[in-house]
NUNU-793155 format. One line per 10 residues: number of its first residue (from 1); their letters; for each residue x, y negated, z negated of C-alpha. Coordinates in nm, 2 decimals, padded with zeros to 4 digits. Each point is the difference from the previous one (the first is absolute). Example, Ala and Ser with C-alpha at 12.3 -4.5 7.8 and 13.67 -1.06 7.14 Angstrom:
1 = as = 01.23,00.45,-00.78 | 00.14,-00.34,00.07 $
END
This chain:
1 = xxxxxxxxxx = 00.00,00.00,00.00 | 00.27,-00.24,-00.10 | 00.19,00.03,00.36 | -00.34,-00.01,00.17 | -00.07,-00.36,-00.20 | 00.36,-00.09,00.10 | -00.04,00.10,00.35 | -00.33,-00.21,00.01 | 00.14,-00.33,-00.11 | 00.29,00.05,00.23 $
11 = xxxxxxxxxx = -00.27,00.08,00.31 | -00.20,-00.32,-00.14 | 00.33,-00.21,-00.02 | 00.07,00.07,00.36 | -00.36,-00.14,00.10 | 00.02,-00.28,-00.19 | 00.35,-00.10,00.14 | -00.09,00.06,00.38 | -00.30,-00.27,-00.10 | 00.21,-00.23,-00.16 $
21 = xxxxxxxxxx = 00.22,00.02,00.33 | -00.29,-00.06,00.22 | -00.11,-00.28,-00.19 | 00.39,-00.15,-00.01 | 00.04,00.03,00.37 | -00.28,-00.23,00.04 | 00.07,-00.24,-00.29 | 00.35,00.01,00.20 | -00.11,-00.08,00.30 | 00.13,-00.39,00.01 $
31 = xxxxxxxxxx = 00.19,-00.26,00.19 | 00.37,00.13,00.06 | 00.13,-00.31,-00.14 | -00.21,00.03,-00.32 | 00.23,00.35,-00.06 | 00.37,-00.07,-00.21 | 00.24,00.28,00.19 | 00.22,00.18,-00.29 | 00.28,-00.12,00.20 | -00.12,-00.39,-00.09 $
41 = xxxxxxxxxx = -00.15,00.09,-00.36 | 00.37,00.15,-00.10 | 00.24,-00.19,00.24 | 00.13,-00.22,-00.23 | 00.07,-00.09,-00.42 | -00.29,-00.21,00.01 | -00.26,00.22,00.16 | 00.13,00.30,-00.19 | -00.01,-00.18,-00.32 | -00.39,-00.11,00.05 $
51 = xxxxxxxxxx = -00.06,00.43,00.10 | 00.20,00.06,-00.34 | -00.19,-00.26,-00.25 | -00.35,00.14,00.02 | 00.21,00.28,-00.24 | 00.03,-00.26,-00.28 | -00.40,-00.03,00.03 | -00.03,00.37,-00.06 | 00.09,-00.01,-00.36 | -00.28,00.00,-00.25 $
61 = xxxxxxxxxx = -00.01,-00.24,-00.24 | -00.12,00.18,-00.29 | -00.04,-00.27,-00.24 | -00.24,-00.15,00.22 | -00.20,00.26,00.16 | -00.34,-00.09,-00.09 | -00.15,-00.25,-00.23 | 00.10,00.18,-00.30 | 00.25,00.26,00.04 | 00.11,00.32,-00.11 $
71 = xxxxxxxxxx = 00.38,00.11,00.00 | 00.11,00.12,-00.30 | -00.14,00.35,-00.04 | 00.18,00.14,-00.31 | -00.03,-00.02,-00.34 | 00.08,-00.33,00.00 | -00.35,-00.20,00.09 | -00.40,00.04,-00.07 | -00.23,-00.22,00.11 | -00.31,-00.14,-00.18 $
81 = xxxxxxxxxx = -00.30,00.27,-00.01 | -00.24,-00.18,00.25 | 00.26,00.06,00.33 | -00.01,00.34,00.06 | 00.06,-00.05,00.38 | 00.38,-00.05,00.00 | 00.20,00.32,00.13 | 00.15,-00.03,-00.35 | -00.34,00.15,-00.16 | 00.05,00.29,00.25 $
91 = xxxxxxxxxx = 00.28,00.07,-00.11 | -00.02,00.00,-00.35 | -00.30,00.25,00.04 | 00.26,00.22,00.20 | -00.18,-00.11,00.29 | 00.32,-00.03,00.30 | -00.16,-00.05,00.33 | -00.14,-00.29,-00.13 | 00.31,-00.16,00.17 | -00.16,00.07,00.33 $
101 = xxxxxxxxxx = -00.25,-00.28,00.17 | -00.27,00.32,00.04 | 00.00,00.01,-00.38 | 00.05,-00.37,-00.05 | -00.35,-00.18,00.08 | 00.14,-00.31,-00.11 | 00.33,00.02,00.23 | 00.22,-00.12,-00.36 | 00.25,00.21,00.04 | 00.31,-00.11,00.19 $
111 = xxxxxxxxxx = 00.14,00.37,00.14 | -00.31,00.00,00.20 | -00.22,-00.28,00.10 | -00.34,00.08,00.18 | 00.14,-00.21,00.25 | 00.35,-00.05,00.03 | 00.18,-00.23,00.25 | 00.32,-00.21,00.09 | -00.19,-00.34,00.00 | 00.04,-00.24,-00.32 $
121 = xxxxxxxxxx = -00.30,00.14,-00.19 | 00.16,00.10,-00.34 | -00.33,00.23,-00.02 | 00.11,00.22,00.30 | 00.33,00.11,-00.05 | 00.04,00.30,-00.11 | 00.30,00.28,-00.04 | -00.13,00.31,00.21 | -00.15,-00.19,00.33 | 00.30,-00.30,-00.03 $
131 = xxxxxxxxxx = 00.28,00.24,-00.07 | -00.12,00.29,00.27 | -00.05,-00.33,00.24 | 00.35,-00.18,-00.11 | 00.21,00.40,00.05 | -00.15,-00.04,00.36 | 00.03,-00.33,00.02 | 00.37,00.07,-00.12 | 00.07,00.26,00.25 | -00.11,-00.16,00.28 $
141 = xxxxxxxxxx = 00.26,-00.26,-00.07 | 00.30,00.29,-00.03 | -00.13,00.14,00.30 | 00.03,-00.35,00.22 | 00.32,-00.13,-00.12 | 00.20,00.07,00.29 | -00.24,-00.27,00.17 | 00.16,-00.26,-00.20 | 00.25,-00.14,00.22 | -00.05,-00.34,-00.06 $
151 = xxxxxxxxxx = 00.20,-00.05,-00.37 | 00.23,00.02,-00.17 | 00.18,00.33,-00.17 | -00.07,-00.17,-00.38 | -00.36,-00.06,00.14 | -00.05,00.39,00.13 | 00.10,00.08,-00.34 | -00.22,-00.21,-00.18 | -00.30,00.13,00.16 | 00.09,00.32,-00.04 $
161 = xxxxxxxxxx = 00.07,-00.04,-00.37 | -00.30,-00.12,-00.02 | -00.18,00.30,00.16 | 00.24,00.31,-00.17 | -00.13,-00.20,-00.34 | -00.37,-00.02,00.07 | 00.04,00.36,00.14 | 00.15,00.08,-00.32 | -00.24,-00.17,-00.25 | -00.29,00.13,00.16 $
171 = xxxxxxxxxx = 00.05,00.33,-00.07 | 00.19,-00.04,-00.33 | -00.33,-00.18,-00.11 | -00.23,00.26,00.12 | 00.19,00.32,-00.14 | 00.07,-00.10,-00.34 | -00.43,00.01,00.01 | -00.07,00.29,00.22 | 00.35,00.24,-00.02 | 00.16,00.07,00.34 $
181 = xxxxxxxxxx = -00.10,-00.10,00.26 | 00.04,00.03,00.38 | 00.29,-00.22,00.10 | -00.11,-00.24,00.29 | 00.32,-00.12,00.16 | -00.16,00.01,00.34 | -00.30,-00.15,00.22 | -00.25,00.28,-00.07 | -00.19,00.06,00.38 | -00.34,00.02,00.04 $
191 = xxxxxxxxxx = -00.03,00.29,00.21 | 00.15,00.24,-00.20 | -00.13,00.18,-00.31 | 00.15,-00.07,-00.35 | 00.17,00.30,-00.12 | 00.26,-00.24,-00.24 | 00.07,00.23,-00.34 | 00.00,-00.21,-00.31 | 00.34,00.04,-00.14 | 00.15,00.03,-00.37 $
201 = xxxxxxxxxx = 00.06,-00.32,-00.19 | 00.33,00.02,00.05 | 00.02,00.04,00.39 | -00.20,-00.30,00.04 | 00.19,-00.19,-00.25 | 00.36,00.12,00.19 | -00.18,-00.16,00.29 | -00.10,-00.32,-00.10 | 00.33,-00.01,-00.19 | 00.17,-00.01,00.32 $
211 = xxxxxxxxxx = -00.24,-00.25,00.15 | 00.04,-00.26,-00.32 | 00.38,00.07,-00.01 | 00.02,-00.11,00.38 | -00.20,-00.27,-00.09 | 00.25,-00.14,-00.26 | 00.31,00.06,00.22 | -00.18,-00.20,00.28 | -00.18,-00.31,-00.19 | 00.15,-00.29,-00.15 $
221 = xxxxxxxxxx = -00.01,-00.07,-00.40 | -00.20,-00.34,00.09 | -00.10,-00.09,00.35 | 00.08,-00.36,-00.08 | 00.34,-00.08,00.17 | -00.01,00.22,00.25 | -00.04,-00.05,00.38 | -00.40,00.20,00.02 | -00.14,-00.18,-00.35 | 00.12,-00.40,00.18 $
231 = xxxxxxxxxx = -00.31,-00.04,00.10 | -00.20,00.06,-00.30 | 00.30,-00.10,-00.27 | -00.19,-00.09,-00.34 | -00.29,00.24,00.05 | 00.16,00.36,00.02 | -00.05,00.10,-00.36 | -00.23,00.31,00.13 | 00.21,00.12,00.27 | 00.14,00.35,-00.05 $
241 = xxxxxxxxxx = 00.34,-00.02,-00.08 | 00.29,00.22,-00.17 | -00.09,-00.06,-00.32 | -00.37,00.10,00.02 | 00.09,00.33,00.22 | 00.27,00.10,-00.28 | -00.22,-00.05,-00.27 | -00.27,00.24,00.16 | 00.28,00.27,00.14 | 00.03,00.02,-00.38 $
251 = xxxxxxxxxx = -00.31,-00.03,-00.11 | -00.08,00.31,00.26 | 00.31,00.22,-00.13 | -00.13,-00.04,-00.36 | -00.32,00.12,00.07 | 00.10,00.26,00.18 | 00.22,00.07,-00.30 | -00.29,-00.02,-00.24 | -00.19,00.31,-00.18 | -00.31,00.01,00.20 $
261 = xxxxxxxxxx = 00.17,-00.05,00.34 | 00.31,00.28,-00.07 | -00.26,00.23,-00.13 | -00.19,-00.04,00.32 | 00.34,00.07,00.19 | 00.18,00.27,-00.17 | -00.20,00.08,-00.30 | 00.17,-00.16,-00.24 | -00.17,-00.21,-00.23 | 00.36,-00.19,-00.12 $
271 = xxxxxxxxxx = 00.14,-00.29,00.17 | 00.22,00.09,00.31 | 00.31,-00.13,-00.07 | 00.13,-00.03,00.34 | -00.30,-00.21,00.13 | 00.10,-00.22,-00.34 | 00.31,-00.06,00.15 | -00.08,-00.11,00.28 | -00.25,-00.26,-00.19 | 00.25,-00.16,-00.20 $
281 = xxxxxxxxxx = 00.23,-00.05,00.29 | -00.26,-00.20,00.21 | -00.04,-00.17,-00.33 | 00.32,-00.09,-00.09 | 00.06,-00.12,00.40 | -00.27,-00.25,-00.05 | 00.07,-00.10,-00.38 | 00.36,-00.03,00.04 | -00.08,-00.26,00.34 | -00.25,-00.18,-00.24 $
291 = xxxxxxxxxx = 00.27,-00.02,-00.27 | 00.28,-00.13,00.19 | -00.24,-00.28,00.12 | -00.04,00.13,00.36 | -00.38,-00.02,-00.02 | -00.27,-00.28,-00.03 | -00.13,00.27,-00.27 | 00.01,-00.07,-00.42 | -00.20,00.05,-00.33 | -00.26,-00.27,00.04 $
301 = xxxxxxxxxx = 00.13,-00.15,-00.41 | -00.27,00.06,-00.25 | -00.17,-00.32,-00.05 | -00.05,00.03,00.35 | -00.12,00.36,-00.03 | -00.34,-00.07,00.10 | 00.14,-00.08,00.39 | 00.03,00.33,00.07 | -00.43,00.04,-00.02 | -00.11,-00.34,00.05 $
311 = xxxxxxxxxx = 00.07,-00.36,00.09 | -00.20,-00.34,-00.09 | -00.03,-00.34,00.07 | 00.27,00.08,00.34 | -00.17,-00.01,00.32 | -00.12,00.36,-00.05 | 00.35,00.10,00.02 | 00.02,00.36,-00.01 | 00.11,00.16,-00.32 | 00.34,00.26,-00.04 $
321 = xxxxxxxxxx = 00.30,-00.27,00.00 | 00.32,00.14,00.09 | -00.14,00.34,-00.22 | -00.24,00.13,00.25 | 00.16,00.21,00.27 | -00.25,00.15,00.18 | -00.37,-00.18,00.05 | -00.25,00.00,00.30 | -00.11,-00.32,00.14 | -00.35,-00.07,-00.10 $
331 = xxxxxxxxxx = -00.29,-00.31,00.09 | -00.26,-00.17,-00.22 | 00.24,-00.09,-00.25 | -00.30,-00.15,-00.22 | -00.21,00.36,00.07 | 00.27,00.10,-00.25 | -00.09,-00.19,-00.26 | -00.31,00.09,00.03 | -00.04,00.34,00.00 | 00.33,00.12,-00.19 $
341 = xxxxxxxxxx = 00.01,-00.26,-00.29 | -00.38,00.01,-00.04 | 00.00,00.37,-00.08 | 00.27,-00.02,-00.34 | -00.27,-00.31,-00.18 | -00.24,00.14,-00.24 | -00.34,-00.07,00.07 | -00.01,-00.29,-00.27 | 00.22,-00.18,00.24 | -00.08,00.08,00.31 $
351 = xxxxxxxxxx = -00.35,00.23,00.12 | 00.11,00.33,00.18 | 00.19,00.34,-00.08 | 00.31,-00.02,-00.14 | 00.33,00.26,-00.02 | 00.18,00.04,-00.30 | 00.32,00.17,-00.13 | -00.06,00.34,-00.19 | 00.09,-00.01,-00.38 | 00.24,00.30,00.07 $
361 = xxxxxxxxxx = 00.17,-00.17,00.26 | 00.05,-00.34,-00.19 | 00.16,00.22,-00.26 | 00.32,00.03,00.23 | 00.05,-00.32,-00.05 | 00.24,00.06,-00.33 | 00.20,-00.28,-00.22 | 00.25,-00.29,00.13 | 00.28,00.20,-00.14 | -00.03,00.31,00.29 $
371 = xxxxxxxxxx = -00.15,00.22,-00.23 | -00.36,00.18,00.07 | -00.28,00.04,-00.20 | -00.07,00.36,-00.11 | -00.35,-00.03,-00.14 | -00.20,-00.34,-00.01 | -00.17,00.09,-00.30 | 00.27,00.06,-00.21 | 00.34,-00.24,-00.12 | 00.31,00.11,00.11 $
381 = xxxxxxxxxx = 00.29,-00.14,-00.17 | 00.26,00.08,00.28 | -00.21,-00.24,00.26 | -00.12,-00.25,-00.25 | -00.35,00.03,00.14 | -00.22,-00.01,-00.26 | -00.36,00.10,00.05 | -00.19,-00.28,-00.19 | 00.19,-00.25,00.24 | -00.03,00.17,00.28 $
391 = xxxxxxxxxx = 00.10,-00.28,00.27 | 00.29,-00.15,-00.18 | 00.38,00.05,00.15 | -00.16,00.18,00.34 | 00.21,00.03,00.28 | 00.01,-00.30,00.17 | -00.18,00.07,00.31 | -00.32,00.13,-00.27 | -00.06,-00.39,-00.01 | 00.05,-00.07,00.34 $
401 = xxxxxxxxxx = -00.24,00.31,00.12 | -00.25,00.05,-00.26 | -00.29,-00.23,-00.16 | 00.02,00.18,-00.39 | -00.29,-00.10,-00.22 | 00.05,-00.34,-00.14 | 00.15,-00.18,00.32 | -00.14,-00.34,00.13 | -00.21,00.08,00.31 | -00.10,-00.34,00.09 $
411 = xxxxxxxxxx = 00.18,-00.30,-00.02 | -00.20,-00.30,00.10 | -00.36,-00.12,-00.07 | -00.31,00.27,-00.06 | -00.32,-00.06,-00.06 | -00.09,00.00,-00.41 | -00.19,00.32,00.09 | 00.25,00.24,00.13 | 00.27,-00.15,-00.25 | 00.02,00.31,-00.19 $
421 = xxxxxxxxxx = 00.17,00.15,00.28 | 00.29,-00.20,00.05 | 00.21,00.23,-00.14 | 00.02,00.39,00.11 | -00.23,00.18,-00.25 | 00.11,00.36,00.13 | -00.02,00.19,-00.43 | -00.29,00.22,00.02 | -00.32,-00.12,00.05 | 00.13,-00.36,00.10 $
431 = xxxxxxxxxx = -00.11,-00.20,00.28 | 00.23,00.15,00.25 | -00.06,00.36,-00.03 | -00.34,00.00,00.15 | 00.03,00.36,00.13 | -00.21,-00.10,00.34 | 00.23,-00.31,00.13 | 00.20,-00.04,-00.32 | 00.37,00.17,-00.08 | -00.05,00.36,-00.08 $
441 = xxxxxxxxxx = 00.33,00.03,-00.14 | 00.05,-00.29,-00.19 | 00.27,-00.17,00.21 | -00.03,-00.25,00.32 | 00.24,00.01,00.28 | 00.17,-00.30,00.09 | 00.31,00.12,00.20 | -00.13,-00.15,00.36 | -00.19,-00.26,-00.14 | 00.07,-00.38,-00.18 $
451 = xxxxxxxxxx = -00.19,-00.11,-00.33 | -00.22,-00.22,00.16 | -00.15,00.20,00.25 | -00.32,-00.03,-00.15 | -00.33,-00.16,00.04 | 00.06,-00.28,-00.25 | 00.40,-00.10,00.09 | -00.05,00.11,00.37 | 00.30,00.11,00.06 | -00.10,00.18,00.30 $
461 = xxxxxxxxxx = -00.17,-00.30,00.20 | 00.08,-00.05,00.33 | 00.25,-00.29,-00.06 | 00.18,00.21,-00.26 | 00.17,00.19,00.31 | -00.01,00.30,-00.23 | 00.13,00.29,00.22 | 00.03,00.36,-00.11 | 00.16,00.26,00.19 | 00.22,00.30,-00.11 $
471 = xxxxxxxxxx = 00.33,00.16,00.15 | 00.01,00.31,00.11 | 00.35,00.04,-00.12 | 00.24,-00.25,-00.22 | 00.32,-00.03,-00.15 | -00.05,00.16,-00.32 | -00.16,00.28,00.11 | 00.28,00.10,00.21 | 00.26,-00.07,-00.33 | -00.25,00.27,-00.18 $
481 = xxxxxxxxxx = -00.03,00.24,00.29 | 00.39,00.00,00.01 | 00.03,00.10,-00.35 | -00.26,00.27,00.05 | 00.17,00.14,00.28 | 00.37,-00.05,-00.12 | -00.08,00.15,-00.36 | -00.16,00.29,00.19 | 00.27,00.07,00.26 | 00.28,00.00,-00.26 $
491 = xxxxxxxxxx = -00.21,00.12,-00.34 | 00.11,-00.27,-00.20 | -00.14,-00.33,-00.09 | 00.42,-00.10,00.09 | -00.07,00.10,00.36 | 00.06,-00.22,00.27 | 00.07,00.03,00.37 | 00.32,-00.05,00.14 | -00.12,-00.37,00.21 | -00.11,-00.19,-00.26 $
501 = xxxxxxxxxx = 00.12,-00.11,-00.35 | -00.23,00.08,-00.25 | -00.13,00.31,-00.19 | -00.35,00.12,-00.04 | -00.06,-00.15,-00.32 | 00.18,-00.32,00.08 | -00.30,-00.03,00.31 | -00.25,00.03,-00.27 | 00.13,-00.27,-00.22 | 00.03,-00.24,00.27 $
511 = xxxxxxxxxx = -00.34,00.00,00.08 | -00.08,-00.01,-00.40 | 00.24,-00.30,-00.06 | -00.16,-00.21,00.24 | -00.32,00.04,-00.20 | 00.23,-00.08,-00.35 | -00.03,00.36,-00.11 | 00.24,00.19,-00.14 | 00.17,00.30,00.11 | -00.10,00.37,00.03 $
521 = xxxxxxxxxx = 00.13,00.17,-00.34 | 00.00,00.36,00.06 | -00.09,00.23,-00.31 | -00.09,-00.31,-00.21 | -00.39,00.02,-00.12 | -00.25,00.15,00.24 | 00.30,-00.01,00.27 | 00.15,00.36,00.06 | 00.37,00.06,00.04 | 00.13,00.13,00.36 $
531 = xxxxxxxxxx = -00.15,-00.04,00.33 | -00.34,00.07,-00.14 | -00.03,-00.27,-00.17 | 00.16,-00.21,00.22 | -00.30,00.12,00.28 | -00.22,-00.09,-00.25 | 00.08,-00.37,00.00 | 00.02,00.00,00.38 | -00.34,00.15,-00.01 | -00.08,-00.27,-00.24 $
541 = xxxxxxxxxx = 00.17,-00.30,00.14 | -00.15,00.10,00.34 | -00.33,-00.07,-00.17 | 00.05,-00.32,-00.16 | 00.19,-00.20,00.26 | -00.20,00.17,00.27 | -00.34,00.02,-00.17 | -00.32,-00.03,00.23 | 00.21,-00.04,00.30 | -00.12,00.28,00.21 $
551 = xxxxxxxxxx = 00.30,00.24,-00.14 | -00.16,00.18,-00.29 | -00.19,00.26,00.18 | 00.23,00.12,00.22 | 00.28,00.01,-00.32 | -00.21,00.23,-00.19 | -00.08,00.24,00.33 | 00.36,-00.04,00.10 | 00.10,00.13,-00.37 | -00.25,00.29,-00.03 $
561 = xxxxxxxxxx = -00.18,-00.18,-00.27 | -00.28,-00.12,00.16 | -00.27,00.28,-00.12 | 00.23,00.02,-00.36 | -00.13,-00.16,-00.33 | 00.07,-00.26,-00.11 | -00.02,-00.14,00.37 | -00.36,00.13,00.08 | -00.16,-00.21,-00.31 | -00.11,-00.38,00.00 $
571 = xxxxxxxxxx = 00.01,-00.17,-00.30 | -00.14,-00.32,-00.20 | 00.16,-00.14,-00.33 | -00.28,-00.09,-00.28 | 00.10,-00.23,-00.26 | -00.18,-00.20,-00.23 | 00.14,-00.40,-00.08 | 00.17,-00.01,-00.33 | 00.00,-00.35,-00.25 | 00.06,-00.37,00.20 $
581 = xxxxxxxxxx = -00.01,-00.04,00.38 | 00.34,-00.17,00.11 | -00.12,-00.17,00.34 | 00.35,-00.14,00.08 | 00.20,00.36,-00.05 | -00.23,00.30,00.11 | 00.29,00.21,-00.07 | -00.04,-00.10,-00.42 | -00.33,00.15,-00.01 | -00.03,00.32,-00.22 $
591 = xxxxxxxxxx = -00.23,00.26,00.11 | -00.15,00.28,-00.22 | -00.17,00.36,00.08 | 00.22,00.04,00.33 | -00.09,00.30,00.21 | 00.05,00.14,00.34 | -00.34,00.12,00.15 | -00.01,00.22,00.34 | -00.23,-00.18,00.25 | 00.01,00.25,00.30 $
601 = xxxxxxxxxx = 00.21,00.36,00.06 | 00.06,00.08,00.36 | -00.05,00.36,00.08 | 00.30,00.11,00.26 | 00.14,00.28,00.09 | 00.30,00.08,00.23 | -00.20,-00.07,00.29 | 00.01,-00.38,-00.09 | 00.38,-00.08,00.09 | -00.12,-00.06,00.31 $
611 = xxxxxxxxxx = -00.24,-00.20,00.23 | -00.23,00.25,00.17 | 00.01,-00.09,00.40 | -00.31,-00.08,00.22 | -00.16,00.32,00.09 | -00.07,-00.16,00.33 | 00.38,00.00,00.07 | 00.08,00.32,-00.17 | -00.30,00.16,00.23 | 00.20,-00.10,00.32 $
621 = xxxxxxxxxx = 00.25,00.28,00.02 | 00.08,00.32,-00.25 | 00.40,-00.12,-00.03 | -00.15,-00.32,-00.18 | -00.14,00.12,-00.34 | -00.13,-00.14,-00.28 | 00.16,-00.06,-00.33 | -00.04,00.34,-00.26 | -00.29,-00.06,-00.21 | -00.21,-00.21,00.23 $
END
């Protein structure tokens, strides 16, 4: 029965295509002159570089997708109880192929949009349609290259940078979801039958390995200065470029060096060592050119930290500083603001659903001096953190992330009947917690967003030029994924590649200084000795100075911890206020009758490490199956 379905479709395919043909011919049928020859649309730098930019416009923006959005699908983030249409509520009831647009009614979900395109719609772009587009898109462009005569050798190797990097992206991006994959490195015809096998993991990240690694050899480390950027000097901050094709050959080794991805290649549920390796030296290539000052790239200083998320008041300048290394362009600047910055207000603020930070996941967040928090309900003497004070000497970024019960909401004028609100009344029962719009949890997240975005300082009016827009890929993510990778390759928190100066742990604290906090302390309080405790704080740091970033989700799969407890539970934090409200230092207030309370467990199984694939494309031929489980 199942070849006779198979054979079906394929029978039904091949009807449909000979009408599309038909109908082609005739829309077709124009003026000669109307028609661009491929020997005119790739003759020269110019022409070639139009053919190649529609590739930038095939990367989703995911912070942006919809008018609220959904991208952080671990247990990082819950969303008030009356939005139960975000893909996030799918999956936290186990639910995967709510990814896909046929289980999406709303279209929220930025893998697959009901309608996906190239144009400048941030609702329709997507990451199945756009990246199966952009790989034929991509090899299209390989495939012509010899017809561009007309420029000059740094030019040819620009564009084709440009298209060994999209080539590799794509596919990186769509098997870290789905497992192996086909590799597409050629223009698929459209007389022929697919018969293309899905590969392991780790074939199809050797391949796109060798695309991004080409990719790096051929590009520039900033397209400024050179003879092809002249024309648009100033404005090439999104161009592909060395940097951003190293930092994603690494980024594609360390998966592939992960738990869930080795297991699914050899077996193994460990970390491959070799793949590690070969992480940490596309690391330490890129962090050793940002280091010696060769790059345009830096730690964006932390009273500037917010630049990496957001900028206001500058001509809806968009956000990431000389931190962000890889971002999609994106229109509508102001569409930003209001969809993205809309969706973190409680409903005292400003009407609609909001999405907050899980109490579990605000619990990472551990004490200025490095250490973590083992239990929030209890003191710890080692840490300092201290259980009726339960927001005083926080890591640094706590402040700049979170809104803690106690903090001043609203600065400006509001109206003598919504006073009472001014300030963040997330204790139990307060004004914030409404369970239907309120904060479930008991915390607010203010990462992406200002103060005075709300509807009393309007912070997010038009003439605020309040822009919000997140990178796919910064600076200190690539100085944690280095220390991942280089601790794993050599089994020491000491280990380092041979290109670049710094040790494991030394890449950790970097990233932690720049937020003022102090060192990893191995087997000091909560903190094992060894490399296990030195994962540990990666794990942990990863989740602070990442947090609600898009990374989370994948971490957890990537780590085989995504159906484990602690990892499947969402939390809130109930607490009662104890003696004299201090309105000038939230952090004073003492709390009494702390608790941890489970909101929601997710139900997975090993079926959930991976996205299940459209049955309509796993229908198409037997060599193309669906992932186990599904």
């Amino acid at each position: 029965m199942k070849t006779f379905t198979k054979n079906l479709i394929n029978y039904c395919l091949v009807i449909v295509s000979v009408l599309m043909v038909t109908s082609c011919e005739e829309y077709l049928d124009k003026e000669p002159e109307s028609i661009i020859s491929e020997e005119e649309a790739f003759k020269n730098f110019r022409n070639f570089q139009g053919f190649t930019e529609e590739l930038y416009h095939c990367i989703p923006d995911f912070s942006n997708a919809y008018w609220t959005n959904s991208w952080n699908w671990g247990d990082d983030e819950i969303t008030s109880a009356d939005m139960n249409f975000h893909v996030i509520h799918k999956f936290d009831d186990g639910n995967f192929w709510g990814w896909q647009s046929e289980y999406d009614g709303w279209g929220a979900s930025w893998l697959n949009q009901a309608d996906a395109s190239r144009n400048d719609d941030r609702f329709q772009k997507d990451l199945w349609r756009n990246g199966w587009y952009g790989l034929r898109k991509v090899n299209l462009g390989l495939e012509n290259l010899d017809l561009l005569v007309d420029a000059t050798p740094e030019e040819r190797d620009f564009i084709k940078g440009q298209l060994l990097f999209f080539r590799g992206w794509f596919h990186f991006q769509m098997i870290q979801y789905f497992g192996g994959l086909p590799y597409i490195d050629y223009v698929l015809p459209s007389d022929e039958p697919l018969r293309l096998p899905r590969l392991s993991y780790h074939e199809c990240a050797d391949r796109a390995a060798a695309d991004l690694r080409e990719a790096a050899n051929l590009l520039p480390v900033n397209w400024d200065g050179t003879q092809p950027g002249a024309a648009t000097s100033g404005k090439n901050d999104l161009r592909i470029n060395k940097i951003m094709a190293l930092g994603y050959l690494g980024k594609n080794y360390l998966w592939a060096a992960s738990p869930l991805m080795n297991l699914e290649s050899t077996g193994s549920r460990q970390y491959n060592s070799d793949y590690a390796k070969k992480a940490a030296d596309a690391f330490g290539e890129l962090l050793s050119l940002v280091e010696s000052g060769s790059t345009q790239y830096d730690l964006i200083p932390f009273e500037r930290y917010s630049d990496n998320f957001y900028t206001t008041g500058q001509g809806w300048r968009i956000p990431g500083g000389t931190e962000a290394i890889f971002r999609g362009p994106y229109f509508g600047a102001n569409g930003s603001n209001w969809g993205t910055s809309k969706q973190y207000q409680p409903a005292i603020i400003q009407d609609g659903s909001n999405f907050m930070p899980t109490a579990n996941y605000v619990n990472f967040y551990g004490m200025a001096n490095g250490l973590p928090i083992a239990d929030i309900t209890k003191p710890d003497a080692v840490s300092g953190y201290d259980p009726e004070y339960p927001w005083k000497d926080r890591d640094p970024r706590f402040y700049h992330d979170i809104i803690f019960d106690g903090v001043k909401v609203v600065q400006g004028a509001m109206p003598a009947d919504v006073e009472q609100h001014r300030f963040a009344n997330l204790y139990s029962k307060g004004s914030y917690r409404d369970v239907s719009t309120g904060s479930r949890s008991g915390f607010l997240n203010y990462k992406f967003i200002p103060i005075t975005a709300n509807r009393y300082d309007d912070g997010f009016n038009y003439g605020a030029n309040l822009n919000l827009h997140l990178p796919w890929m910064r600076l200190s993510d690539v100085y944690l994924m280095y220390a991942e990778a280089a601790a794993q390759a050599y089994g020491s928190p000491n280990g380092k590649s041979g290109n670049f100066s710094k040790t494991a742990i030394e890449a950790v604290n970097v990233v932690r200084n720049r937020a003022g906090v102090d060192p990893v302390r191995l087997g000091v309080g909560a903190v094992p000795a060894g490399i296990d405790g030195f994962m540990s704080e990666v794990r942990r740091e990863r989740a602070v100075e990442l947090s609600f970033e898009g990374h989370r989700f994948n971490d957890l799969r990537r780590w085989l911890l995504l159906i484990e407890k602690p990892y499947t539970l969402k939390t809130a934090l109930e607490f009662d206020r104890a003696g004299n409200f201090d309105a000038e230092d939230p952090t004073a207030n003492r709390v009494l009758n702390i608790r941890e309370e489970v909101i929601l467990e997710r139900d997975y199984s090993t079926k959930h490490y991976w996205l299940p694939l459209k049955n309509s494309d796993v229908n198409i031929y037997l060599e193309f199956s669906q992932n186990p489980g599904w």
